[in-house]
Each structure stands twice: as structure tokens, then as C-alpha cells.
C-alpha positions in Angstrom: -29.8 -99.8 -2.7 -26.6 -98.8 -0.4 -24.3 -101.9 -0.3 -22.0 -102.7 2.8 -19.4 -101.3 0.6 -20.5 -97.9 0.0 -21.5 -97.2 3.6 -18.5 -97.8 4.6 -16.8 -95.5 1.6 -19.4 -92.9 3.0 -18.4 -93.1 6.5 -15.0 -92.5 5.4 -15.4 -89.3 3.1 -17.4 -87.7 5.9 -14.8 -88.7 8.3 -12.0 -87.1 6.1 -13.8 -84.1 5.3 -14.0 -83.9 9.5 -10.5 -84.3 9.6 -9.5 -81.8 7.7 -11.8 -78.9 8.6 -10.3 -76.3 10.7 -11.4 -77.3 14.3 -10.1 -78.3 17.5 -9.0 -82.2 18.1 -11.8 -82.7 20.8 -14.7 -80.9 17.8 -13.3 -83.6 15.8 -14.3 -86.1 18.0 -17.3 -85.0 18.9 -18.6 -84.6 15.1 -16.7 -88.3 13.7 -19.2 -89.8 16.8 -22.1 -88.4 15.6 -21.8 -89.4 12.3 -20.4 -93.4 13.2 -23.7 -93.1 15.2 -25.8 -91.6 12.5 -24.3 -94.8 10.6 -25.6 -97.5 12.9 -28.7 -96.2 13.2 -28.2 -94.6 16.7 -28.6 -91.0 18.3 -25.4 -89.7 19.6 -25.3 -86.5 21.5 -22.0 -85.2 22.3 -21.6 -82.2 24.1 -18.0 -80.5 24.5 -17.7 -78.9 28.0 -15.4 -76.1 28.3 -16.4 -74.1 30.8 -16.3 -74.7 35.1 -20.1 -74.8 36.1 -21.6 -75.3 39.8 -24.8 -74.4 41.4 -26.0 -73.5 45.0 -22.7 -70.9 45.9 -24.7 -69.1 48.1 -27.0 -69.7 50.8 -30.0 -66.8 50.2 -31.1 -65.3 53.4 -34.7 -63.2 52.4 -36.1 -62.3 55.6 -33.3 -60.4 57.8 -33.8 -56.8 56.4 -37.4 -57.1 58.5 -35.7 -57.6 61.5 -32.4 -55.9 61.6 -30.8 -55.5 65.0 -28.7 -52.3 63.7 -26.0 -53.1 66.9 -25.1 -56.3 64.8 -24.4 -55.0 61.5 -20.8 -54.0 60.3 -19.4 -52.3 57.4 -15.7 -51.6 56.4 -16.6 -48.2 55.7 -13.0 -47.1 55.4 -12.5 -49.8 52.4 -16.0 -48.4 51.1 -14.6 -45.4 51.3 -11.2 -46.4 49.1 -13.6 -49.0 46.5 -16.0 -45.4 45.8 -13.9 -43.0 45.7 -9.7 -43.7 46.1 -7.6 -40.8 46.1 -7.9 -39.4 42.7 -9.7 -36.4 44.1 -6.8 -35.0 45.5 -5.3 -34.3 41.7 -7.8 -31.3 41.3 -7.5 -29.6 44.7 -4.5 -27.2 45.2 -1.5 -27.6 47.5 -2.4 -24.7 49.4 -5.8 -26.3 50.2 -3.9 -29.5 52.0 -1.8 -27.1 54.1 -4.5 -27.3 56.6 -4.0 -31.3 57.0 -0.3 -31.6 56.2 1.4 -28.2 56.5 4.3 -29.3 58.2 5.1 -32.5 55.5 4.9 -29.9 52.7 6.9 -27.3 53.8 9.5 -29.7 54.8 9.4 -31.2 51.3 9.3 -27.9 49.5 12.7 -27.2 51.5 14.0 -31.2 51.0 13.5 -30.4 46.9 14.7 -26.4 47.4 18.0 -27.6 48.3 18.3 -29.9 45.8 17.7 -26.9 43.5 14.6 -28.8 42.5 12.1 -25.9 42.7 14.6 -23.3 43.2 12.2 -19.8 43.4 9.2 -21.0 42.9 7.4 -21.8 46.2 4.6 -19.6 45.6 3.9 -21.3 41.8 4.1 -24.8 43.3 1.4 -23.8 46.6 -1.0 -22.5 44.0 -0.7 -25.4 41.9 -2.9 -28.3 41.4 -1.7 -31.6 42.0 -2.2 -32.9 39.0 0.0 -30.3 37.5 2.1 -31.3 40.1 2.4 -34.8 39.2 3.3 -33.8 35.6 6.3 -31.4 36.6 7.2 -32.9 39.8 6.7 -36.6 39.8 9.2 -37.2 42.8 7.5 -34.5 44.8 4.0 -35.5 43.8 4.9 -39.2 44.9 6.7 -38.0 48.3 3.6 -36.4 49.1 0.7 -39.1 48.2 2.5 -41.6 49.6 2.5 -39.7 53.0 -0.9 -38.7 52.5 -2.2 -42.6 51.9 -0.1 -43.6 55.1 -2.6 -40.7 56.8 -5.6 -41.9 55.5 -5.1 -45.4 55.8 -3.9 -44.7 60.0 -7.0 -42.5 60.2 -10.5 -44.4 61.6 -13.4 -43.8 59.6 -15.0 -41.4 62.5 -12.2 -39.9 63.0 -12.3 -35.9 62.9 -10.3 -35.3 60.8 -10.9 -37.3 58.2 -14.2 -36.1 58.3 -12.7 -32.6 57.6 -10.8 -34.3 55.0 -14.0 -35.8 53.4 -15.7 -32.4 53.6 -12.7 -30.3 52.2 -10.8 -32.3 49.5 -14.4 -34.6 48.1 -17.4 -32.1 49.0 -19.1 -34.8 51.1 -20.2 -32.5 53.5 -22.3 -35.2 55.7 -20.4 -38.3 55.6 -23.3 -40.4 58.0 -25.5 -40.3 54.9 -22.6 -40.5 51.9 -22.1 -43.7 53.4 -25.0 -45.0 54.7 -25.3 -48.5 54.9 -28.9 -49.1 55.7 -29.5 -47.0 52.8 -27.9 -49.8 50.3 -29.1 -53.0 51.8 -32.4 -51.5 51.6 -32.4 -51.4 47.6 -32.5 -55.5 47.4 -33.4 -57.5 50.7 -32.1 -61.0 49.8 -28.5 -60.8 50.9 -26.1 -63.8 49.8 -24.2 -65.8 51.8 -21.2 -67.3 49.5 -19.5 -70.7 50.6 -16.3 -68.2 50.7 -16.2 -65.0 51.8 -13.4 -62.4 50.1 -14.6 -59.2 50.7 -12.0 -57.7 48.3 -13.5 -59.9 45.3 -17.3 -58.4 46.7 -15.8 -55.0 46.3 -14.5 -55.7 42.4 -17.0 -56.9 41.2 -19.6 -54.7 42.4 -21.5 -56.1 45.3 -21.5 -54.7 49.1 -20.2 -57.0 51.6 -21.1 -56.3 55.4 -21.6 -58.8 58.4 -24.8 -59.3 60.1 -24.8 -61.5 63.3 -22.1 -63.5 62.5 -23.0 -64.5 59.2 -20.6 -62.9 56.4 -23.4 -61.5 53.3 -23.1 -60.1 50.4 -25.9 -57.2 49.0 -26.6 -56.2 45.3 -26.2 -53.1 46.4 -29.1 -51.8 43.6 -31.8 -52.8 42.2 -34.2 -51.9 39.3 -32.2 -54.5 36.7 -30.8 -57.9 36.7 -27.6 -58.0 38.8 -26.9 -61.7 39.1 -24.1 -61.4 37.1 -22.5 -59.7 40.0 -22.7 -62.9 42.1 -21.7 -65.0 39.2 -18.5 -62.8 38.7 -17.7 -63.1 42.3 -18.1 -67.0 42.3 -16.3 -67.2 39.3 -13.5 -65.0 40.7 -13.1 -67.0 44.1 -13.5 -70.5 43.0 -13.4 -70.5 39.5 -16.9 -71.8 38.2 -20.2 -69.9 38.0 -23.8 -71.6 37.9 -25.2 -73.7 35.2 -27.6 -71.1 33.4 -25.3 -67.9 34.2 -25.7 -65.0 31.9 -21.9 -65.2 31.1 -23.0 -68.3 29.1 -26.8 -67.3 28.1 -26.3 -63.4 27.6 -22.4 -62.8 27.5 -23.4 -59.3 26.4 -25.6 -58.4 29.1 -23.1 -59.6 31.6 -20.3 -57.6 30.2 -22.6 -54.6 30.4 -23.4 -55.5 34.3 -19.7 -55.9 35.4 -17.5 -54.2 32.6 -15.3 -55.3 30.1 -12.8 -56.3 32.5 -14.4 -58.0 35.1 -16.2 -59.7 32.1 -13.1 -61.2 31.3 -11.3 -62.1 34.5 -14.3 -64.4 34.8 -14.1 -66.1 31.5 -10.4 -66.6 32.1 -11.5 -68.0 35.4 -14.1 -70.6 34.4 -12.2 -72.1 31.1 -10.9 -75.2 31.2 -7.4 -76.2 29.9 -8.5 -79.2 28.7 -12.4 -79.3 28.0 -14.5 -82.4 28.6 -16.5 -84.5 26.1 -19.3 -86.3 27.4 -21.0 -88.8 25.3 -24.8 -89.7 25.4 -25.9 -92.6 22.9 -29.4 -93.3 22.6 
């Protein structure tokens, strides 16, 4: 039969042992309860909460794909334009092939870097060059150029003509009405979400199509066929810091990762961490 004694010599080798195994302060705590409870003959549960958690974000609309007023709906289709495609595509195409769009900005920059004896004699090499060469050889020129090309672009409206040609010409979308066709996405999934914040930049990263329907600001899936909640818990997560309670970045970390990428994934377990976790306490 235990004496008073030895309990209390137990108590205090499990307690050391706690002290010095390699866990945080806050661990400590939570496993030296357990055990003083263990000791009086209680149930302690102590659980260590580290991560930002808060249901009901979004407000689930499920019936306005049936009755769509197609006046009503808008899309940034420029900025869907820059989140699909950006302006990589212009490192494979030739300089010759822009001449048509920006003749005048390159022959004045082949003669700016001529007379800095930059190119010297070869005009011809450079026009038949692709960019990406281009950018390898001539960084200053390379930059010169892009950065006149975005201010182009980003002056251009999306129905504008030319950009239209430019779409055609420098990405092979040769019918830009159904490359970016909206009805076509927010037909895949017909809940849309409306978030207690709206950042239509955050929508865009993490993979979800934002648009505005009647004055309400929504956000699509934008696919369906798999599980993309991890998409709307990356963009709460990213805009005020906490995702819901039974999230996949808690219950399947791996299959959220796989939904947003790596670095999304990350961004929004930076986002929901606390600095200093809580300990809550449940004696029974």
C-alpha cells in the first residue's frame, strides 16, 4: 500500500522527468497538469492551442447560377488575364514579330543603344532574336522594352482591338470571348461564397475566381471534380489570419498543400500561428 509519502515522491519523479524532456514551456504545463490530476484522482484535459481558428467566413449563396441576370455580372478580365497568363509569353516570340504593335519604340531603342555602341552592327541579329535571348545579352534593352510593353497592356481595355490582336499574335488565343469566358467557370461549381472581406487580389492567389453579381462581391471555386475547400480556407487564412475549425490545413495538411501549392500552403500556416499559443484547461 502507497503511503502519503511515496505519492508525493512519485508526483515529483514524473514531474522532473517532465522538466527535463525536450519540449516547449507551455507542453510542460500541459503534461505536469495531467499528471497532478492523475494524482488526485481527477481527469484533466488540456489542450495546447496554437493555431487561429473561426467558422462561418462566408455567407454561401446556392441558388443564383439558376437565375443569372448576365447584365449584372462583372469580371476583371484584364486582371484574369495578368493571374492566367502574365507576360512570360512574350520571351519566346521574336522581336520582329512585335514590330507590328511597337515598331516605332523599338527602332527608337535599337538607335538609343546603337549610339551607345551597344549593338553596334547587329540590327538584323537582334530583330530575329527571341526575347529571351534578348534578356540574356541585353538586359537593359530587354527591360526598356517590357516595361514599355506592360505600360501598353496595362492602358489597353480588355476589348480593346488591339489587344485582341495582341492576344491572337504573341499567346495563340485566337477567340478571346471564349478563352475567357466567365459563364463558363461559374458554371463548374454553383455555390459561390461571399467572404466577410473581399480582396480580390488574395482570390486570385490562392486559386479561386472572384466576380460581382448584383452587388454582392463572390467568390467561385472556379472547378470542380475534387475537394477545393482548401482554397477558401487559404483565402480566409490570408485576409484575416484564421481558417475554420475542421480545415484540411489541420486534418489533411498534405492534401491541402497539394490543392494550393507549397507556397500558398505556407503563407497560410504562417498566417494562422499564434506567437504565443493558448492552454485551455478542462478538469473533470
Amino acid at each position: 500500500m502507497k503511503t502519503l509519502q511515496n505519492t508525493e515522491l512519485d508526483i515529483v519523479e514524473v514531474i522532473t522527468k517532465i522538466l527535463d524532456n525536450e519540449m516547449s514551456e507551455k507542453e510542460k504545463f500541459a503534461e505536469i497538469s495531467k499528471e497532478l490530476g492523475k494524482n488526485m484522482n481527477l481527469n484533466v484535459e488540456v489542450d495546447i492551442v496554437n493555431k487561429r481558428t473561426r467558422n462561418n467566413f462566408f455567407n454561401k449563396h446556392k441558388h443564383i447560377y439558376n437565375h443569372f441576370d448576365i447584365d449584372n455580372i462583372y469580371v476583371d478580365k484584364k486582371k484574369w488575364f495578368y493571374e492566367t497568363y502574365g507576360l512570360k509569353a512574350f520571351d519566346d516570340v521574336q522581336l520582329n514579330q512585335l514590330e507590328e504593335f511597337w515598331e516605332d519604340d523599338i527602332f527608337d531603342l535599337i538607335e538609343t543603344f546603337d549610339t551607345e555602341n551597344y549593338f553596334a552592327d547587329y540590327e538584323f541579329e537582334l530583330l530575329n532574336m527571341e526575347l529571351s535571348k534578348i534578356k540574356e545579352r541585353y538586359p537593359e534593352f530587354y527591360d526598356t522594352l517590357m516595361s514599355i510593353i506592360e505600360a501598353d497592356i496595362e492602358d489597353m481595355d480588355f476589348y480593346d482591338p488591339v489587344f485582341w490582336d495582341i492576344l491572337r499574335e504573341i499567346y495563340g488565343i485566337h477567340y478571346p470571348d471564349e478563352a475567357f469566358n466567365e459563364f463558363e467557370i461559374l458554371a463548374y461549381w454553383t455555390i459561390y461564397y461571399e467572404p466577410d472581406i473581399f480582396d480580390e487580389n488574395i482570390a486570385w492567389e490562392v486559386g479561386l475566381f472572384p466576380f460581382e453579381y448584383d452587388g454582392l462581391t463572390l467568390l467561385a471555386l472556379g472547378g470542380c471534380g475534387m475537394d477545393l475547400s482548401p482554397r477558401l480556407d487559404a483565402y480566409q487564412a490570408l485576409t484575416v489570419g484564421s481558417i475554420p475549425a475542421r480545415s484540411g490545413f489541420l486534418k489533411n495538411s498534405d492534401y491541402a498543400k497539394y490543392v494550393v501549392g507549397e507556397e500558398t500552403f505556407n503563407k497560410v500556416m504562417k498566417a494562422i500561428t499564434m506567437e504565443e499559443p493558448l492552454v485551455k484547461i478542462n478538469v473533470y
